[in-house]
N, C-alpha and C positions, 0 to 999 in steps of 0.2 A: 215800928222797928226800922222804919228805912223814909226817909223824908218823899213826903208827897211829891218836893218839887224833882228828884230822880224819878217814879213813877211815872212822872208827866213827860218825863225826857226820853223815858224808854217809849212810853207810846209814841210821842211824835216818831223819835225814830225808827218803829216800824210801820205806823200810818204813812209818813213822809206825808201830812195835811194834818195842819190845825185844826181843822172846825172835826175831821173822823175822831184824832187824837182827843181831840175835848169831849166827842161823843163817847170815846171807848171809857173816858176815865170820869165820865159822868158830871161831868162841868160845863162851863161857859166856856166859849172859844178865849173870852177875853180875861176870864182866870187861870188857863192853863199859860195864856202869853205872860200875865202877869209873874205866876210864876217861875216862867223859865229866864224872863230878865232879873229875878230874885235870884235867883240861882248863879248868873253870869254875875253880879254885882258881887255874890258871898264867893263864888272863883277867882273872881278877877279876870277872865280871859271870856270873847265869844265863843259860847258854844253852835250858833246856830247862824247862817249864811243871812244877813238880810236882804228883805223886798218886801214889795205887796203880798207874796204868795212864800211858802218855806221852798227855799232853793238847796238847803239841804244841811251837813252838817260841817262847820270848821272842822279841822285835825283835831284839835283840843276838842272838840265835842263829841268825837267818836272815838276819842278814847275817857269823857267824864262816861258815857255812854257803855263801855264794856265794862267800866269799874263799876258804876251802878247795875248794871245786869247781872254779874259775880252777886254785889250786894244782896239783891232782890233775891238769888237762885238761895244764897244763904238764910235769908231770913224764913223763906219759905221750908228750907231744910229743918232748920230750929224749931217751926212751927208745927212741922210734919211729926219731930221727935219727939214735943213736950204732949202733942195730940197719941200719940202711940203710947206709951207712959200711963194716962191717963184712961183712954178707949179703946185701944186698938188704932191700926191705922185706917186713917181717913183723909178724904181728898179729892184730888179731881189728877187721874192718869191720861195723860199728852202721848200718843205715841202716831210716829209717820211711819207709814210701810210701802212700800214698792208695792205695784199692781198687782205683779204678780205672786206675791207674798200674801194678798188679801183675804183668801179662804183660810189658807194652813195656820193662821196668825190666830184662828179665833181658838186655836188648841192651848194657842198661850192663854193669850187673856180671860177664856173661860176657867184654867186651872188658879188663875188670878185671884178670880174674882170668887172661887169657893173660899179660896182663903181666906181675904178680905172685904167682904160683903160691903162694908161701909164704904168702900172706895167705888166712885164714878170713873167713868173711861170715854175718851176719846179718840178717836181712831181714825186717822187721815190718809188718806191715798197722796204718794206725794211722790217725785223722783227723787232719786238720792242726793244729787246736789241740794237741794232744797232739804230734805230732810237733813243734813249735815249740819248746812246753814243754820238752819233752827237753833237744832242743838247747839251748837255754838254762844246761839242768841238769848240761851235759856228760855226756848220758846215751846219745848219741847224736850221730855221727859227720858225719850230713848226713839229708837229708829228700829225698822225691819229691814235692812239691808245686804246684797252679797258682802259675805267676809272681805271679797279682794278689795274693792270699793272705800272700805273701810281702816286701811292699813294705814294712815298715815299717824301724826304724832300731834298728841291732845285726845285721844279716842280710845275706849275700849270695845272689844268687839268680844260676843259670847258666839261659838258656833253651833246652830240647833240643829238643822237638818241638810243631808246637800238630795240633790235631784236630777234625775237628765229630764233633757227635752224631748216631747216628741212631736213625730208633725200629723199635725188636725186638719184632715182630711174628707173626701167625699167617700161614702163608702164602696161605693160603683164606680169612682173613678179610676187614673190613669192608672194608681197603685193597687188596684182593688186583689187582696188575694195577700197582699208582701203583710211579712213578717217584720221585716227591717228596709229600710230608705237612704240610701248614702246622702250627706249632707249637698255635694255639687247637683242629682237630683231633686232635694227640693227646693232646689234655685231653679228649676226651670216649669214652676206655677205657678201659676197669680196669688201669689202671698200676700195673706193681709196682716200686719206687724205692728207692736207699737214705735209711738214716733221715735224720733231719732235720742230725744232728749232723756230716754229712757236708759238703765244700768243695762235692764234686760236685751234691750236692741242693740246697746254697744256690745255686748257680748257673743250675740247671736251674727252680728255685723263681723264680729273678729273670726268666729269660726268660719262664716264662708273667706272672708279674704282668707288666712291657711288654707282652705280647698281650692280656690281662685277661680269660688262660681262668678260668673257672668251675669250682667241683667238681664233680668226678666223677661219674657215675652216679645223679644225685639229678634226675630230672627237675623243668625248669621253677624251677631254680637261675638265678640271673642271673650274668651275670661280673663276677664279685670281683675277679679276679687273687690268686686261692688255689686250687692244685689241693689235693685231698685224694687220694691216693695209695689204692688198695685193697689196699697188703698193702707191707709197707717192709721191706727187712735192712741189714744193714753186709757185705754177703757179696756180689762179682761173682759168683762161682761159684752162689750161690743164686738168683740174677736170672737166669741164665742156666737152670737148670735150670727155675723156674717159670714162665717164657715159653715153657718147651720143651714145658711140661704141654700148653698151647694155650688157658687159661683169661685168661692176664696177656699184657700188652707191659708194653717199658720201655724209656728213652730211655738208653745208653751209648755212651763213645765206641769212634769204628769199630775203633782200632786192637786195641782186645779181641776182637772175633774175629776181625782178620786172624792177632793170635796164638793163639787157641785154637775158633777156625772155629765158625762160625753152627749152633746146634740142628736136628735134624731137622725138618721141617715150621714152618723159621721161615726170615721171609725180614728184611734191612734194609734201611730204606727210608730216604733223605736227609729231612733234617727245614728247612724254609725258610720264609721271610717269619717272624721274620729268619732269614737266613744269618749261623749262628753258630758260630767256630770260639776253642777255648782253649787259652793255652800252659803245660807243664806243664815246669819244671824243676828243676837240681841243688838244693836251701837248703844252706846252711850258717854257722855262725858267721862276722860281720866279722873275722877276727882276721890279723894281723901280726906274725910269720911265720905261717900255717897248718901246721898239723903233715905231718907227710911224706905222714902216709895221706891227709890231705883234699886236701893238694896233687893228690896222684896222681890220685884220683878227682875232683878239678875238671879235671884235665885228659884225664881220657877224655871226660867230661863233654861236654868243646867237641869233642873230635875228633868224637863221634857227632854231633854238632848240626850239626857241620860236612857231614857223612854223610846226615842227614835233610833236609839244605838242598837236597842234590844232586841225592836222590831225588823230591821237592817237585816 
């Protein structure tokens, strides 16, 4: 449905190495080269930078490059519809999620996958710019992302559930006893946070700048509106664990441990002034028609939303 030597073009350009790309698409290093100067010859233009080693892609190659990946996302679509027609739908489901999106997500894809038993699932932890990217790159099926994140143009967004934060705590510690934690507050404990490159830390980052906490643990610091963090990962599960040590707190949202329940000897505490809550939903490509599988999964999508609304 779509010429091998575009297949071979899109993996190079996301391997960016010949010899991965040849491995990905199940060849000789020296047939996927051959192909792609097949390819520049039936073009007319270089697509690809030469040397000993791939230095990357000409203009003209990264855009044969988008128009193949459109292609491919197409063919794939066709594939998906004439398979649904026929079976049911079947396939293999791509979706990136945010860290901290990773417990509540399995309420989608488990309602998924009652539906469509023949469909396999993927499910990657990934930051939102990357999960964006993806998408873009047709490399990926749909995204778990904050709505706001997701505003710009080429994107749809579904909104499933919003949540506050709270802060994960020691239970005998400073706060032991509070019902609620002003945000300037928990800027002044050894917080362990995801890294910076995270949605959730840019956002958490912007409410203390609005409060104008100060850093961390440096006494007789003034407020900036820059917390510095005492220990950072890209990992929920490691947040969770080093808060549990009894050394760190950290601010995530509650719905993480309604799904995989609060550490021993840790308690959470609502976080307020401000009261802050964010909505995290479906992304996926603007596209017209959407392919069978994204259709399907935009529309569990809203049925859970419909679900979380109720419960609210």
């Amino acid at each position: 449905m779509i010429s091998r030597k575009y297949l071979y073009l899109i993996a190079l350009a996301r391997e960016k190495h010949f010899g991965r790309a040849a491995a990905a698409c199940h060849v000789s290093p020296s047939t996927l080269s051959a192909a792609i100067r097949d390819l520049e010859t039936e073009l007319g233009v270089a697509v690809v930078e030469r040397g000993k080693q791939f230095a990357g892609l000409t203009p003209e190659g990264r855009s044969v490059v988008e128009y193949a990946q459109r292609m491919a996302a197409s063919a794939e679509g066709l594939k998906q519809e004439l398979a649904t027609l026929r079976d049911g739908l079947t396939g293999r489901l791509r979706l990136g999620v945010i860290p901290t999106a990773l417990t509540v997500v399995a309420a989608l894809t488990a309602s998924f996958a009652r539906r469509h038993a023949h469909v396999t699932a993927e499910v990657l932890s990934l930051a939102t710019d990357e999960i964006l990217a993806r998408l873009r790159r047709f490399e990926l099926d749909a995204g778990i992302v904050y709505v706001e994140s997701a505003q710009v143009a080429g994107l749809a967004i579904v909104p499933i559930w919003r949540e506050r934060h709270v802060l994960l705590t020691g239970a005998n510690g400073r706060f032991a006893g509070r019902e609620s934690v002003r945000w300037a507050e928990a800027a002044t404990v050894p917080l362990c946070l995801l890294t910076p490159d995270m949605q959730n830390r840019k956002t958490i980052d912007a409410v203390f700048a609005k409060v104008g906490a100060g850093s961390l643990c440096v006494p007789g610091t003034p407020l900036r509106g820059q917390v510095t963090p005492m220990l950072e990962t890209n990992s929920i599960v490691s947040i969770l664990a080093h808060v549990g040590s009894g050394h760190w707190s950290s601010i995530v949202p509650r719905s993480v441990l309604e799904q995989v329940g609060t550490p021993p000897g840790v308690v959470a505490i609502e976080l307020v002034e401000p009261a802050v809550d964010w909505a995290t939903g479906l992304v996926t490509l603007a596209r017209e028609p959407q392919p069978p599988m994204v259709a399907s999964l935009v529309a569990e999508a809203r049925a859970l939303a419909e679900t979380f609304d109720k419960a609210a």
